[in-house]
N, C-alpha and C positions, 0 to 999 in steps of 0.2 A: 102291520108291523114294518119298519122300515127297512128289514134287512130283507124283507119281500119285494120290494122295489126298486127298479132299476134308477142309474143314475139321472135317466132324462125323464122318467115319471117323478124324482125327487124334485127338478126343475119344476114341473109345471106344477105342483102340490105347495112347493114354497111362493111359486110368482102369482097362485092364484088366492094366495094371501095378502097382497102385494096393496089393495085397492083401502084406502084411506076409510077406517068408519069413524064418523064424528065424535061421537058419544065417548069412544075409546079415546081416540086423542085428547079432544078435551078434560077427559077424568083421569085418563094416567099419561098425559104425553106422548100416547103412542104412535110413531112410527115405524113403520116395519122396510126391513133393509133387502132389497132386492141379491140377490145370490151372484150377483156378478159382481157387483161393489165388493161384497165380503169375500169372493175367490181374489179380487185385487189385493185388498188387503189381507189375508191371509197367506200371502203369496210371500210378502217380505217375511217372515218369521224364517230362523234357519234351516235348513231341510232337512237337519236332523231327527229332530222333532216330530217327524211324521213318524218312524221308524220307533221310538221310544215306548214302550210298552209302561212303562212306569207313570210316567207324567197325567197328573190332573188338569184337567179342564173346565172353567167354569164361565158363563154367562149369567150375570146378576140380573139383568132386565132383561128373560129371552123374549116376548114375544110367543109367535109361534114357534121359536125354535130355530129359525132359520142360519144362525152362526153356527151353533151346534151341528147341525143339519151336514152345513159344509164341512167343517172340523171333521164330524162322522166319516163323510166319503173320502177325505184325505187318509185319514185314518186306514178305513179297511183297504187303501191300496199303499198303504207304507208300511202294513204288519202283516202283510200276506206271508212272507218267509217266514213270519215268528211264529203266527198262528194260521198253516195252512188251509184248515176247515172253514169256511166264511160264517157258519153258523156260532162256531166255538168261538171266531174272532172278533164277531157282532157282539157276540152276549159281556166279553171281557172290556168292549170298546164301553158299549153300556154302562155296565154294572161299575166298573171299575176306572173310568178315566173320565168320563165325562159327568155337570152336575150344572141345574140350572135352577133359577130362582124367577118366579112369576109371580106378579100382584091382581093381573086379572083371573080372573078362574076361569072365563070364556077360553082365552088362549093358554089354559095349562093343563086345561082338559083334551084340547087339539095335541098339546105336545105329550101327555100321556098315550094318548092313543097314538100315536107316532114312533115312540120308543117303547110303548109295553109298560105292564106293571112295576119291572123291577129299577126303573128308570129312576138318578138320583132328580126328583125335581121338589121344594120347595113351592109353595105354593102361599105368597107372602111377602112382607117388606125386606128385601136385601139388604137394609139398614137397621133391622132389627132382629132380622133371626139369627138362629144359630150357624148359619152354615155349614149343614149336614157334620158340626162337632170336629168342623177339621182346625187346623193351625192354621194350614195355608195352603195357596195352590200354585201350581205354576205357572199354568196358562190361562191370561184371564181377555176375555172377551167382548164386544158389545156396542153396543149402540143406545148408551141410556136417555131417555125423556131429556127436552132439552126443558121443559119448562121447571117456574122456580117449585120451590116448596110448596107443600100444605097445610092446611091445620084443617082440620075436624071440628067441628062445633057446632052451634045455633044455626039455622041455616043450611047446613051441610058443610062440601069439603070449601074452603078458599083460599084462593093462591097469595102468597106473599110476594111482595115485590121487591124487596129487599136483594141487592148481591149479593150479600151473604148467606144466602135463602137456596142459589141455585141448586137443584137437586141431582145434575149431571155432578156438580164437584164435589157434591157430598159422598155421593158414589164412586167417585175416582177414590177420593181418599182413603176412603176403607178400602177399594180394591188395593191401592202399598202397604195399609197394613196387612192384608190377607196372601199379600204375595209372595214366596217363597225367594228365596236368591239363589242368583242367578234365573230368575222365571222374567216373563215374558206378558206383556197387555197390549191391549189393540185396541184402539175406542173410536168412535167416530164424535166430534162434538163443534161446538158452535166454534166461526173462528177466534171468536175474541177472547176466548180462553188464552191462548197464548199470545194476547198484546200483554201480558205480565201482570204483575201487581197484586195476582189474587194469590190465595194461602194456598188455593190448588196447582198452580204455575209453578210457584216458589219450589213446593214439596216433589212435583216433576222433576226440575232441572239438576236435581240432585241424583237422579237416575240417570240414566243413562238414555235420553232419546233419540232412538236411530234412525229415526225419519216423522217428517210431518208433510203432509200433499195438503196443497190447499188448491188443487188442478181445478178446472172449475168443470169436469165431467163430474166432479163429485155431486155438482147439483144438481146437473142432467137427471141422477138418480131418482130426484127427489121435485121433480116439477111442482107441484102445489105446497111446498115450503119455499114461505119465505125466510130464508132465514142462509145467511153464508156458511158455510161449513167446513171442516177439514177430517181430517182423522191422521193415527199417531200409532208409533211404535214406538216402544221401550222394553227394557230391561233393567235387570236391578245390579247395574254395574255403576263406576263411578263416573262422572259427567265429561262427557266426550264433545269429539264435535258430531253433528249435526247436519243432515241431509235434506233438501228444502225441495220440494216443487213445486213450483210458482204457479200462479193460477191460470196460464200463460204455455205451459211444459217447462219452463227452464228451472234446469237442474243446477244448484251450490251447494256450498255445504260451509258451513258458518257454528260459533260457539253460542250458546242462550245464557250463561252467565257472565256474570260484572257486567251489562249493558244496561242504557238507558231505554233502549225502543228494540222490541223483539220483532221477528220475523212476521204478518200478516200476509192473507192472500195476494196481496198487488204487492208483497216483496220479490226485488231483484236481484242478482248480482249486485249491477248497477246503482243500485240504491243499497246496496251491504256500503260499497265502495263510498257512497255519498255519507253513510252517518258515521263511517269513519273518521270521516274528514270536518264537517261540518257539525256532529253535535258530539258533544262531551258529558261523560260521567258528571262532572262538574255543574251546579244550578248555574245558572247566569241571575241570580233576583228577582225573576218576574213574579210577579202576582196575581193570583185567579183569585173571581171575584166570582163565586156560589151564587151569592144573590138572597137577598131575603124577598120574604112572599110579596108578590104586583103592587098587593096594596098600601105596601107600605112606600111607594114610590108615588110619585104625582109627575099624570099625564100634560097638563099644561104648562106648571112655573110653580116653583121653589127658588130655594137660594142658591141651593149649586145645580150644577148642569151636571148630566152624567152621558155618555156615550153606548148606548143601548143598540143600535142596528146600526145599519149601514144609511147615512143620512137621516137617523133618526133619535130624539134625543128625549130621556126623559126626566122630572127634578128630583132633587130632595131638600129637604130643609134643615138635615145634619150633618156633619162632617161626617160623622160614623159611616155614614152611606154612601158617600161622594168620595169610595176608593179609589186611592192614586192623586186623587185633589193635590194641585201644589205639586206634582214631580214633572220633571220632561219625561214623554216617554210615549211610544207604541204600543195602540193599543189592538187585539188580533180577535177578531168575530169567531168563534168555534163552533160555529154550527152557518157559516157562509158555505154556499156550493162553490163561490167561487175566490173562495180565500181572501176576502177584504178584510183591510186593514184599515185604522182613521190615525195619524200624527197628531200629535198635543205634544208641540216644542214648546209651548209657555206654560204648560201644568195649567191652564186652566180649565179642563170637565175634570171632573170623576169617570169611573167607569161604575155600568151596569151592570143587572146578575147574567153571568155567561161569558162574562169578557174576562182575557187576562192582557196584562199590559206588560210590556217589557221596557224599565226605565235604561233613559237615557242620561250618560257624560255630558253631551253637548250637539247643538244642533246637525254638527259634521257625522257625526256618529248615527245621528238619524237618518241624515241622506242616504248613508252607506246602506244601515238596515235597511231604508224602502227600498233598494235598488238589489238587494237582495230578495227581499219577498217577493217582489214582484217578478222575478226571477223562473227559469223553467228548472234549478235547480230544486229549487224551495218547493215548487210546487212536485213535481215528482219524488221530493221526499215527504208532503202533506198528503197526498192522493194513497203512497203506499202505506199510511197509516191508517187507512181509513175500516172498519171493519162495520159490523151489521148495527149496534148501537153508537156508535160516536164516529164525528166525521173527521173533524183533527185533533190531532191526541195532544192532550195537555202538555203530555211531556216533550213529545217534540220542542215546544216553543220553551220549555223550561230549561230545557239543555242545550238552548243551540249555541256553539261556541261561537261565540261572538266577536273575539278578539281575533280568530282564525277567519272567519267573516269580514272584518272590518281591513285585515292583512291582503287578505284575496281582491278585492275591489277598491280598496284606495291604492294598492302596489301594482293593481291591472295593467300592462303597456299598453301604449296608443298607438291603436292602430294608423 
């Protein structure tokens, strides 16, 4: 029972849960979260909160337990005065403040025997149970599976690959509705959650996020993940500003709504100070081009020309296909390491699947933009977009203000 164990035998019982088993990973996502990460982040939560006898606690995805675990030891040294007995203070920390929810039975068998019979845990999908018949809670926890959805069926389990499939966001989301106001969550999740856009983002920035680290010890944690990561604090206040630490150490603090490109691990100050200045709310026109399937493009010759890699070109035989055909304009590789771009001042290729094209006025206006992109501005705002699936964000080149571009480098003085 854990109120039998001291606090540095609670260390080595969580970190020797620490070791990756496959089986588990691949059938429920699992990762388990080292006790120093989780004392970091549990650290920003206000200090009152230890002290509070009333407040619920919950971890949707425990694991072994190990959020909880920590929560726990804060606990019985912030209620010592309320509940001097450690026995009497164990049993109320238990029974009555803390609740966790587990989809393997391997690991909820571990956290049963951890906490004892009377422990609230759940043993099941945190997306579809009851949990434990409450309304809400206030302190919600965690570290959920970063992989997507499941389905059941022929076969067994298989994942979806769909964005709207991801199973961390599924479970964010029911954690707002489950959350109490004024309460409080902590989640660790992939970074490109907050390059924006998704229904999960959206419903965040309406809370009040008091902090997002995207430090890059966070991966230290997590050596055999691939995969960038951040984690996050909120509360269910109205939308404030914004605490950032960069992957880097550096400390801002910046707004996440009305923008066009949010905060990511390689964001700056310096680069807040850049998309001020250089991209706007406002589209500029450009056009992405999705791409229909290989085959329906031809490798040797067609009628139109399209602009497919970087000196590389491939046909089509419809206009339908040979997007951008007939305009001036820049077109911008989204998936180059090293940000090439191709000029068509006569409109004559199309572009191919992957490319988007930013039309041009007139040839002067083209010069300007090359000399922009090729730019260590541009690039320092392409690089700090970059996150674990996409390398330059669409939207970047969707909003760059252009005319505040074209102002900056044709009005440049000679040196």
């Amino acid at each position: 029972m854990i109120h039998e164990l001291t606090n540095t035998e609670l260390y080595e019982m969580m970190n020797s849960y620490l070791p990756i088993r496959t089986n588990e990973k691949n059938k429920y996502g699992e990762v388990l979260t080292p006790p120093k990460l989780i004392e970091e982040i549990i650290n920003h939560f206000p200090e009152t909160v230890w002290s509070d006898p009333y407040l619920t606690w919950i971890d949707p995805t425990c694991g072994t337990g190990n959020f909880i675990i920590m929560v726990y030891m804060k606990l019985m040294s912030g209620l010592a005065s309320w509940i001097p007995d450690p026995k009497q203070r164990s049993k109320h920390i238990i029974e009555n403040m803390l609740y966790m929810v587990e989809l393997n039975d391997r690991n909820a068998n571990v956290v049963k025997k951890i906490f004892g019979p009377n422990a609230n845990i759940i043993e099941g999908d945190f997306l579809t149970c009851n949990s434990f018949n409450k309304k809400g809670f206030d302190m919600i926890v965690g570290n959920p599976p970063f992989q997507d959805d499941v389905l059941s069926g022929i076969g067994g389990i298989k994942r979806r690959s769909s964005g709207k499939n991801k199973l961390y966001e599924r479970i964010i989301l029911r954690c707002l509705q489950l959350l109490n106001r004024n309460g409080w969550i902590a989640f660790i999740t992939p970074d490109n959650l907050f390059s924006g856009g998704s229904k999960t983002y959206l419903k965040l920035i309406q809370n009040n996020i008091t902090l997002i680290s995207f430090h890059k010890t966070i991966q230290s944690f997590f050596p055999k993940i691939q995969q960038y990561m951040c984690y996050f604090v909120m509360n269910m206040e109205e939308s404030s500003v914004t605490k950032i630490f960069g992957n880097h150490g550096e400390e801002f603090e910046c707004s996440l709504t009305n923008r066009p490109l949010n905060p990511v691990r390689n964001w700056t100050n310096y680069t807040e100070e850049l998309m001020n200045k250089y991209v706007s709310l406002k589209r500029n026109g450009s056009v992405y081009n999705r791409g229909k399937p290989t085959s329906q493009y031809n490798q040797l010759n067609g009628e139109y020309t399209l602009i497919y890699k970087p000196s590389e070109k491939i046909f089509a035989n419809t206009v339908e296909l040979a997007i951008g055909y007939g305009i001036k304009k820049i077109a911008v590789f989204l998936i180059s390491p090293d940000l090439k771009f191709e000029s068509d001042f006569d409109g004559k290729y199309g572009i191919g699947p992957n490319i988007i094209y930013i039309p041009l006025k007139n040839k002067e206006e083209g010069n300007i933009l090359e000399t922009f992109l090729k730019s260590n501005i541009y690039k320092t705002l392409a690089l700090s977009t970059k996150t674990n699936r996409q390398f330059l964000k669409i939207k970047l080149i969707e909003h760059l203000h252009l005319d505040q571009i074209v102002q900056d480098i044709h009005y440049k003085p000679k040196k």
